[in-house]
N, CA, C and O atoms as a Tripos MOL2 file, in Angstrom:
@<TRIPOS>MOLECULE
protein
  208   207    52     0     0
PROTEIN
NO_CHARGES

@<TRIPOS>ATOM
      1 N         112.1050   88.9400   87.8650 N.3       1 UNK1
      2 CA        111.3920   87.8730   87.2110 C.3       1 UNK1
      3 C         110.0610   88.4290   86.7290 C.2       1 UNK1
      4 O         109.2980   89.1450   87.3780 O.2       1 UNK1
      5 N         109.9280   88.0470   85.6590 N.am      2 UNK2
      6 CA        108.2160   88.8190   85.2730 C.3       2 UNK2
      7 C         107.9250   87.4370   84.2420 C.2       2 UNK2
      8 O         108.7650   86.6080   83.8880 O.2       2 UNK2
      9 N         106.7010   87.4730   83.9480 N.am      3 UNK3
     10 CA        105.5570   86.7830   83.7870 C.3       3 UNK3
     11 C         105.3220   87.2060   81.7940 C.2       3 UNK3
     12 O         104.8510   88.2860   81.4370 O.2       3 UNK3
     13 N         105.8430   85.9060   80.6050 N.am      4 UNK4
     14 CA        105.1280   86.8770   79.4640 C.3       4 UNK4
     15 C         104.0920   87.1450   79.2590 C.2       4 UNK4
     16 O         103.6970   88.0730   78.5540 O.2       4 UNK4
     17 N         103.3000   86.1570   80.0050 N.am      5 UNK5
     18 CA        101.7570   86.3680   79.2150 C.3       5 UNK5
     19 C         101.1280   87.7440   79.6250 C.2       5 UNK5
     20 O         100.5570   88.4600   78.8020 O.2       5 UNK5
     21 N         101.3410   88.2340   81.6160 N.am      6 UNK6
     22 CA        100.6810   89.4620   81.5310 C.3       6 UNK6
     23 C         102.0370   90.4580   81.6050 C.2       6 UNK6
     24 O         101.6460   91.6220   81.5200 O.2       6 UNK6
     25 N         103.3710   90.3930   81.7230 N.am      7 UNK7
     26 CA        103.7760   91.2770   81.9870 C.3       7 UNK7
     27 C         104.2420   91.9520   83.3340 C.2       7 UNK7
     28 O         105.0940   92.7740   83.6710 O.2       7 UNK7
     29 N         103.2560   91.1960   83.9370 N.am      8 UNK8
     30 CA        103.3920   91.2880   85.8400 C.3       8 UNK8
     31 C         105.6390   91.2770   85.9930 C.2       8 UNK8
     32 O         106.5400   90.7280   85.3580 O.2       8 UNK8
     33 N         105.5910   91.8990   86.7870 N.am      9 UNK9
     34 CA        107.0270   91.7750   87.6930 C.3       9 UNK9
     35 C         107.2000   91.6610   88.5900 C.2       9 UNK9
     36 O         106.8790   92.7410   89.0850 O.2       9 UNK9
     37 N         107.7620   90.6240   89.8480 N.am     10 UNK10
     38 CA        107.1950   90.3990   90.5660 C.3      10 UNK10
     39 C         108.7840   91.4920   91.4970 C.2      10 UNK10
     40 O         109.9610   91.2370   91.2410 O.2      10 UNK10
     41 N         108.3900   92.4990   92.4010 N.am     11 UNK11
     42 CA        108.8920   92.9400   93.3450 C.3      11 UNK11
     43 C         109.5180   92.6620   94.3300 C.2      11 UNK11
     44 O         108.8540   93.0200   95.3040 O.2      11 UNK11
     45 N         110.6360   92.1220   94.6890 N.am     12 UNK12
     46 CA        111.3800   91.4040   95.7770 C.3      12 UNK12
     47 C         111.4470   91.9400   97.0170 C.2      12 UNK12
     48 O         111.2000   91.3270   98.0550 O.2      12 UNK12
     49 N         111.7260   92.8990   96.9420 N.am     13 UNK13
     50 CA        112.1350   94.1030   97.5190 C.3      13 UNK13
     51 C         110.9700   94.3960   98.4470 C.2      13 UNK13
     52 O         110.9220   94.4830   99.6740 O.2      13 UNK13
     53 N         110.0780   94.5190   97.5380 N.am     14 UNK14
     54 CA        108.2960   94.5890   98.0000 C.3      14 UNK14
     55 C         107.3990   93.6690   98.2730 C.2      14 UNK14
     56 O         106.3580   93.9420   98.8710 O.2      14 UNK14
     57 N         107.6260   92.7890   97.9720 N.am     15 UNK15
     58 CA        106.8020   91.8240   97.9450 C.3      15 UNK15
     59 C         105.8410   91.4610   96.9550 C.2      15 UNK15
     60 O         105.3560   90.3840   97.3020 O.2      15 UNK15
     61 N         105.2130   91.9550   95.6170 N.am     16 UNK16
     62 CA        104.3590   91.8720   95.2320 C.3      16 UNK16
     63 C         104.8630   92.2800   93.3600 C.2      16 UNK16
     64 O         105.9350   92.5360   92.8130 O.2      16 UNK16
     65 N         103.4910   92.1570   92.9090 N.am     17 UNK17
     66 CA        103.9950   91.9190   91.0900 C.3      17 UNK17
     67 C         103.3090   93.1750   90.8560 C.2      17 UNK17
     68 O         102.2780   93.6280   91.3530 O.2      17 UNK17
     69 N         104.1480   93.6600   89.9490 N.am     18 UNK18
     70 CA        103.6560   95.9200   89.3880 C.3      18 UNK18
     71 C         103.8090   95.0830   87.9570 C.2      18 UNK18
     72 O         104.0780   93.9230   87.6420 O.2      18 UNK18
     73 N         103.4860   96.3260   87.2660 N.am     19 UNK19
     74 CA        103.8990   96.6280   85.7430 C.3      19 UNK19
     75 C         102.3540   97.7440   85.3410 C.2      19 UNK19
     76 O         101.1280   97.6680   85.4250 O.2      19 UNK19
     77 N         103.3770   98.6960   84.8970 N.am     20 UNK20
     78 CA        102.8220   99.8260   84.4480 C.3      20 UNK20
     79 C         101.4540  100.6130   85.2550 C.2      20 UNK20
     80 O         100.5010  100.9930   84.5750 O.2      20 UNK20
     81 N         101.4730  100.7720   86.4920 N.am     21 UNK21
     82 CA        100.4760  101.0710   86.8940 C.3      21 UNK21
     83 C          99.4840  100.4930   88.1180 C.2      21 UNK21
     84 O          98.9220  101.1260   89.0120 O.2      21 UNK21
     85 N          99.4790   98.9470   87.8040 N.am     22 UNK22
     86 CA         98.6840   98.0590   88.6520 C.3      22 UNK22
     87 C          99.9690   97.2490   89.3690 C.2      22 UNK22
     88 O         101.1070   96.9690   88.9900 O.2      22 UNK22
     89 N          99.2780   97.0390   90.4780 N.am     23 UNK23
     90 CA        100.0310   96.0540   91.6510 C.3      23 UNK23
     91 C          99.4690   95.0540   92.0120 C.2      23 UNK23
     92 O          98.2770   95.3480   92.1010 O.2      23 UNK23
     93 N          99.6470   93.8560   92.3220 N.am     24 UNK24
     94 CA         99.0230   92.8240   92.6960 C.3      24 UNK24
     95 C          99.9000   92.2150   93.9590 C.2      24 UNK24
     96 O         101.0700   91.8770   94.1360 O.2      24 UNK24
     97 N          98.7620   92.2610   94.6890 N.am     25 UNK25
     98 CA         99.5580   91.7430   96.2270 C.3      25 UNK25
     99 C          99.0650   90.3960   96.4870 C.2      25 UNK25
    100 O          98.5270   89.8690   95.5140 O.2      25 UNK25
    101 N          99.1060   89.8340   97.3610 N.am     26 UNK26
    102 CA         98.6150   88.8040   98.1660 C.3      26 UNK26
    103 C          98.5190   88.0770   99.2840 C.2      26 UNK26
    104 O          98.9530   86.9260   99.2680 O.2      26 UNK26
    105 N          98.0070   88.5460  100.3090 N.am     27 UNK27
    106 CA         98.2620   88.4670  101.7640 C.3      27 UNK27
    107 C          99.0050   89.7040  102.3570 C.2      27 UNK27
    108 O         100.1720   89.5230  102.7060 O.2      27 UNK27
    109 N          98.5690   90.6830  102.4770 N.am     28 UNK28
    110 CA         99.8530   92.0770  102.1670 C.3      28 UNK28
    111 C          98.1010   93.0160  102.3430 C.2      28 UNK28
    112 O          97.3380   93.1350  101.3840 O.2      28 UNK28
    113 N          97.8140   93.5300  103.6630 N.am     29 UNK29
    114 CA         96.9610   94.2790  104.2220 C.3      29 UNK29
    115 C          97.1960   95.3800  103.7970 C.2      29 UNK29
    116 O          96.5240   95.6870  104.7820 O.2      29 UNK29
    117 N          97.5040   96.4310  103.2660 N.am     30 UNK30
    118 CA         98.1820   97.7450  103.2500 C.3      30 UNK30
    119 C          97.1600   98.8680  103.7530 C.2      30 UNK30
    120 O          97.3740  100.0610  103.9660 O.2      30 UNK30
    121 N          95.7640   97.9840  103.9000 N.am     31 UNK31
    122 CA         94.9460   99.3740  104.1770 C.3      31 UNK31
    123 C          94.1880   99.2050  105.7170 C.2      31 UNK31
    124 O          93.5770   98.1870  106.0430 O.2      31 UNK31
    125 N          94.3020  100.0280  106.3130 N.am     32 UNK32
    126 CA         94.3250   99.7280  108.1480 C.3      32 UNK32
    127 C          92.6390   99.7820  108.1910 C.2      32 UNK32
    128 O          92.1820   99.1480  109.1420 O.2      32 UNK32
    129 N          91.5030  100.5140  107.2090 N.am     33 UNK33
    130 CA         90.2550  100.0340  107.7910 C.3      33 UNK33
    131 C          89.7430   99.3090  107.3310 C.2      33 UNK33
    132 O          88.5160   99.2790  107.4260 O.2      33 UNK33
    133 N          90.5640   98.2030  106.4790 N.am     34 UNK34
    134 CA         89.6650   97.4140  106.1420 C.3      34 UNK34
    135 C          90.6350   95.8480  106.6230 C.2      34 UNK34
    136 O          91.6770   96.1070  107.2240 O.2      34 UNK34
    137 N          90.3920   94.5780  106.4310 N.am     35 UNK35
    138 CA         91.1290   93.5670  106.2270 C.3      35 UNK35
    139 C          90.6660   92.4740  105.0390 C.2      35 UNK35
    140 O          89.8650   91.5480  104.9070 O.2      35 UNK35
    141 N          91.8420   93.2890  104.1460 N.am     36 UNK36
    142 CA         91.4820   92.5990  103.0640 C.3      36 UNK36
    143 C          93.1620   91.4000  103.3970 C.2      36 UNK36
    144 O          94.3470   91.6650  103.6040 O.2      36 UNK36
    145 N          92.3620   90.0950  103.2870 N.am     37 UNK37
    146 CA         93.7190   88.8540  103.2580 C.3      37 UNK37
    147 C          93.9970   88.4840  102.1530 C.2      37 UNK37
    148 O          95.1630   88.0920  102.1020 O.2      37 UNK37
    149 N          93.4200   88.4160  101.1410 N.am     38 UNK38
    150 CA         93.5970   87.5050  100.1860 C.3      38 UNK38
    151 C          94.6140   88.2440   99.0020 C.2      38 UNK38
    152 O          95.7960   88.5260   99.1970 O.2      38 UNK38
    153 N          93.9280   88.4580   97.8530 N.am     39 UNK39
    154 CA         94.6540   89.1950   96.7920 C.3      39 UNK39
    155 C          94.1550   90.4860   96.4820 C.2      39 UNK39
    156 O          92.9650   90.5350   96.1700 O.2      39 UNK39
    157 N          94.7480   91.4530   96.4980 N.am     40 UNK40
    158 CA         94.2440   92.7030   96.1860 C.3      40 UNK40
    159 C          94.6390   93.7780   94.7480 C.2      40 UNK40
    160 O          95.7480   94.3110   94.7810 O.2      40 UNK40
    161 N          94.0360   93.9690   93.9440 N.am     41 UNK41
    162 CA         94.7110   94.4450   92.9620 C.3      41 UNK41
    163 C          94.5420   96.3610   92.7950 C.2      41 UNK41
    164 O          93.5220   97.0010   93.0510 O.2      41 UNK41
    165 N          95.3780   96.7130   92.4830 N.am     42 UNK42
    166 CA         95.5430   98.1520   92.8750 C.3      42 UNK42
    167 C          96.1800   99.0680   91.7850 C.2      42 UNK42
    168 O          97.3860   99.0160   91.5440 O.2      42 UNK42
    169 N          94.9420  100.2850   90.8470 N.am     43 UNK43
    170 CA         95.5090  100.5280   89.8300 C.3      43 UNK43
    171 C          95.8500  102.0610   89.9260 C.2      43 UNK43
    172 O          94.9180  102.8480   90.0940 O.2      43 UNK43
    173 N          96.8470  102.4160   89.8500 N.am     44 UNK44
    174 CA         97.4710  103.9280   90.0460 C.3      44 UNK44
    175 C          97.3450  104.3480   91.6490 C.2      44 UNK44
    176 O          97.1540  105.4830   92.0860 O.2      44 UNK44
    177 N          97.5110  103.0860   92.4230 N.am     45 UNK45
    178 CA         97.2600  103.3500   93.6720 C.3      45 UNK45
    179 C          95.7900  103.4820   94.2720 C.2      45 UNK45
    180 O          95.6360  104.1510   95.2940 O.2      45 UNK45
    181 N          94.7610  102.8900   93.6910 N.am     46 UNK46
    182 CA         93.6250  102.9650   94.0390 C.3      46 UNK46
    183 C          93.1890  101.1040   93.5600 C.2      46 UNK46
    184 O          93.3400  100.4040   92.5590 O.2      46 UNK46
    185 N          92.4700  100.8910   95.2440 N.am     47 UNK47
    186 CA         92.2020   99.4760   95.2490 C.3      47 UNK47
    187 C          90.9370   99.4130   94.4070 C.2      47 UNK47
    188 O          89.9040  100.0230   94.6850 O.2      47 UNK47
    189 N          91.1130   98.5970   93.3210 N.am     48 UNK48
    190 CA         90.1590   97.9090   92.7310 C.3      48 UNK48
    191 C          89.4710   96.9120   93.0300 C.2      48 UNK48
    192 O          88.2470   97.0000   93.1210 O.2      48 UNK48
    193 N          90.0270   95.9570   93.2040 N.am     49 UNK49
    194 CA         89.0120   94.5280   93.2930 C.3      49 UNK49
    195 C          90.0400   94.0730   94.6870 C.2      49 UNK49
    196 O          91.2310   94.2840   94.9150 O.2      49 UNK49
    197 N          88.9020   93.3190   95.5090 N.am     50 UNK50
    198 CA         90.2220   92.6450   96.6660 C.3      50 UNK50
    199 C          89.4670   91.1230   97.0120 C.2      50 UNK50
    200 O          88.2910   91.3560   97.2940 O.2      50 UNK50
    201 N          89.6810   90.0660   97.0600 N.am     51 UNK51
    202 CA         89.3220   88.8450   97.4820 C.3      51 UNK51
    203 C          89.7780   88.3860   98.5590 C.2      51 UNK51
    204 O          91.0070   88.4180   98.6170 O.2      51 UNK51
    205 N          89.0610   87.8110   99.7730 N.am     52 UNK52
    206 CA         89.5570   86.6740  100.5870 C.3      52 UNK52
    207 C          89.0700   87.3100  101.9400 C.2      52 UNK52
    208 O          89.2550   86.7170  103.0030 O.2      52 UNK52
@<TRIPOS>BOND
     1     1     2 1
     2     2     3 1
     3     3     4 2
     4     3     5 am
     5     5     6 1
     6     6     7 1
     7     7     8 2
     8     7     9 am
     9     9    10 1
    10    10    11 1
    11    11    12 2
    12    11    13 am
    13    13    14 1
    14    14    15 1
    15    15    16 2
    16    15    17 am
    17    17    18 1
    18    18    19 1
    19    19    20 2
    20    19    21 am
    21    21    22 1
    22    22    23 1
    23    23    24 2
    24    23    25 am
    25    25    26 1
    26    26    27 1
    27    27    28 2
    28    27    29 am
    29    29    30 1
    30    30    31 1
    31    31    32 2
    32    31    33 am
    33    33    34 1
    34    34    35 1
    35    35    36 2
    36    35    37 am
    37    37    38 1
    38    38    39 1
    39    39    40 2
    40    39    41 am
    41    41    42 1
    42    42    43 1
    43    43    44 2
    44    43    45 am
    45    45    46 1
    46    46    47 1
    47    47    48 2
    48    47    49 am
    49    49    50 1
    50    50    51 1
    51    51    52 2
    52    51    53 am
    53    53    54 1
    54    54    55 1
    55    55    56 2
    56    55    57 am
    57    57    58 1
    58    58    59 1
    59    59    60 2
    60    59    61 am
    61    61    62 1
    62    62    63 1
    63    63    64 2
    64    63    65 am
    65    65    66 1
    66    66    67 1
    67    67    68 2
    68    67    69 am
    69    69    70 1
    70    70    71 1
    71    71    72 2
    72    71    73 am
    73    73    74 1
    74    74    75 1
    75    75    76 2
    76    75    77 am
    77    77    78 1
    78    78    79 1
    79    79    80 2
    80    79    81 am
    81    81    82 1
    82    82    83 1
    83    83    84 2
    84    83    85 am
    85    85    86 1
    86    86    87 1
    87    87    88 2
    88    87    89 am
    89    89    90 1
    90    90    91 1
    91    91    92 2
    92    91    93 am
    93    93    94 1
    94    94    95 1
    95    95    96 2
    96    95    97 am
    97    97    98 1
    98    98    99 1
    99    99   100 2
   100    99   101 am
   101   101   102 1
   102   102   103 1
   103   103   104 2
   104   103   105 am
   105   105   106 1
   106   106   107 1
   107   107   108 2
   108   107   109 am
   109   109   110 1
   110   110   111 1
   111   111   112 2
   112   111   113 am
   113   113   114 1
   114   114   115 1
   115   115   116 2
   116   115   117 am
   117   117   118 1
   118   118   119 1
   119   119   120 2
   120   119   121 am
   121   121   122 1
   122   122   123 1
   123   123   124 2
   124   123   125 am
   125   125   126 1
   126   126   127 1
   127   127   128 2
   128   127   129 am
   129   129   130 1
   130   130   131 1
   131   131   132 2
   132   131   133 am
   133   133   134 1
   134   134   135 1
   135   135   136 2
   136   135   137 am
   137   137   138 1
   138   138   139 1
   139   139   140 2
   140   139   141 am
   141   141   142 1
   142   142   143 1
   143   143   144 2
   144   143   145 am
   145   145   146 1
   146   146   147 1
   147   147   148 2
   148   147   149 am
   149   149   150 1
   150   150   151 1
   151   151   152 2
   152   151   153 am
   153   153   154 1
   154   154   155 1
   155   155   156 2
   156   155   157 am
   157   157   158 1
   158   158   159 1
   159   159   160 2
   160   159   161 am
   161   161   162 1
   162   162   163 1
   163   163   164 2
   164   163   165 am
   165   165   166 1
   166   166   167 1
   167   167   168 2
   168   167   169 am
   169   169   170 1
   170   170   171 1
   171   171   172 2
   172   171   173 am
   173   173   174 1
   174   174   175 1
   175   175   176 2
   176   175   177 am
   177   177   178 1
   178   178   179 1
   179   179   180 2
   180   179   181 am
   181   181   182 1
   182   182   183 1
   183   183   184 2
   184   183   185 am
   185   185   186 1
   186   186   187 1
   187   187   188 2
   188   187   189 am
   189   189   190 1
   190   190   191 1
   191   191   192 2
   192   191   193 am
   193   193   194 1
   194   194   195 1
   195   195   196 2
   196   195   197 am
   197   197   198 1
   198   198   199 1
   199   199   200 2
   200   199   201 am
   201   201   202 1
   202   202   203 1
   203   203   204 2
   204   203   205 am
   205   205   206 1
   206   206   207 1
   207   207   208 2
@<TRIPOS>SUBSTRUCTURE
     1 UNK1         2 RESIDUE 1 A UNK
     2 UNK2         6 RESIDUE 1 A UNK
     3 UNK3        10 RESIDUE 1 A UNK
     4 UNK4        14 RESIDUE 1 A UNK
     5 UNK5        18 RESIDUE 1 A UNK
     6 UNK6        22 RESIDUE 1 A UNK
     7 UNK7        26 RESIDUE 1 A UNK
     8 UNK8        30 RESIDUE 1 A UNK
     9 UNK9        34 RESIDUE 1 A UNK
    10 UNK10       38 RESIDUE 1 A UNK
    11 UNK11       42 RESIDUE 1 A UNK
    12 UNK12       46 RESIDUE 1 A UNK
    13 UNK13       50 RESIDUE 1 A UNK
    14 UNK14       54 RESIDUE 1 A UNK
    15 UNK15       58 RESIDUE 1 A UNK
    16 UNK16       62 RESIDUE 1 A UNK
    17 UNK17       66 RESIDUE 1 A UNK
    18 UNK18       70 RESIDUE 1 A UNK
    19 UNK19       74 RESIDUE 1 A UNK
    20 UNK20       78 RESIDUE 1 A UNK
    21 UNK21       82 RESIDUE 1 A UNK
    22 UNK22       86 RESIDUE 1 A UNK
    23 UNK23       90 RESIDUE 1 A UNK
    24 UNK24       94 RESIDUE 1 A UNK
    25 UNK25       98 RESIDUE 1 A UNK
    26 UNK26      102 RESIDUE 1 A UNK
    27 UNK27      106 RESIDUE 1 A UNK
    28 UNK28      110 RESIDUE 1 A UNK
    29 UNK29      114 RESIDUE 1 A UNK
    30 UNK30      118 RESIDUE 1 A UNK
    31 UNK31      122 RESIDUE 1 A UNK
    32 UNK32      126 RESIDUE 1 A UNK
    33 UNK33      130 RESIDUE 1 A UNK
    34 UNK34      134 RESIDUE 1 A UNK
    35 UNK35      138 RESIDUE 1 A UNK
    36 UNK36      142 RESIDUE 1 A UNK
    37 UNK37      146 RESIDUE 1 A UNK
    38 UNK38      150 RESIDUE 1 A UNK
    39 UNK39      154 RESIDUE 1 A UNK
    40 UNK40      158 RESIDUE 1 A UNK
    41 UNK41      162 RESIDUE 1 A UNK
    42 UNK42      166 RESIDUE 1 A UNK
    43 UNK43      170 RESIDUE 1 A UNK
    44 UNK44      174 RESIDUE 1 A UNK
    45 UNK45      178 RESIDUE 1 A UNK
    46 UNK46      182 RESIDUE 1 A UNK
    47 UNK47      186 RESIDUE 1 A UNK
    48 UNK48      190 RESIDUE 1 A UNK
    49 UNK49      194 RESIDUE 1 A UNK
    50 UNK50      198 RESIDUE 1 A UNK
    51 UNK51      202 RESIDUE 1 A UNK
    52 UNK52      206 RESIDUE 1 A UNK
């Protein structure tokens, strides 16, 4: 299932929406020193912005 306006796909498998590069999670910790809860967005594998 993906999204037209951005393109997002959302990952079943994974849990979370990719397309081309960036990932968008949500509630989905992946990084052990920090606790990020909310939404985290992640571009070529490097966390950009994280809320919550």
């Amino acid at each position: 299932m993906s999204d037209p306006k951005t393109g997002l796909r959302l990952e079943k498998e994974r849990g979370y929406f990719r397309h081309h590069g960036v990932n968008v999670m949500a509630f989905d910790d992946i990084y052990p020193e920090g606790h990020q809860a909310g939404v985290s967005v992640l571009m070529h594998g490097r966390r950009i912005a994280t809320c919550g």
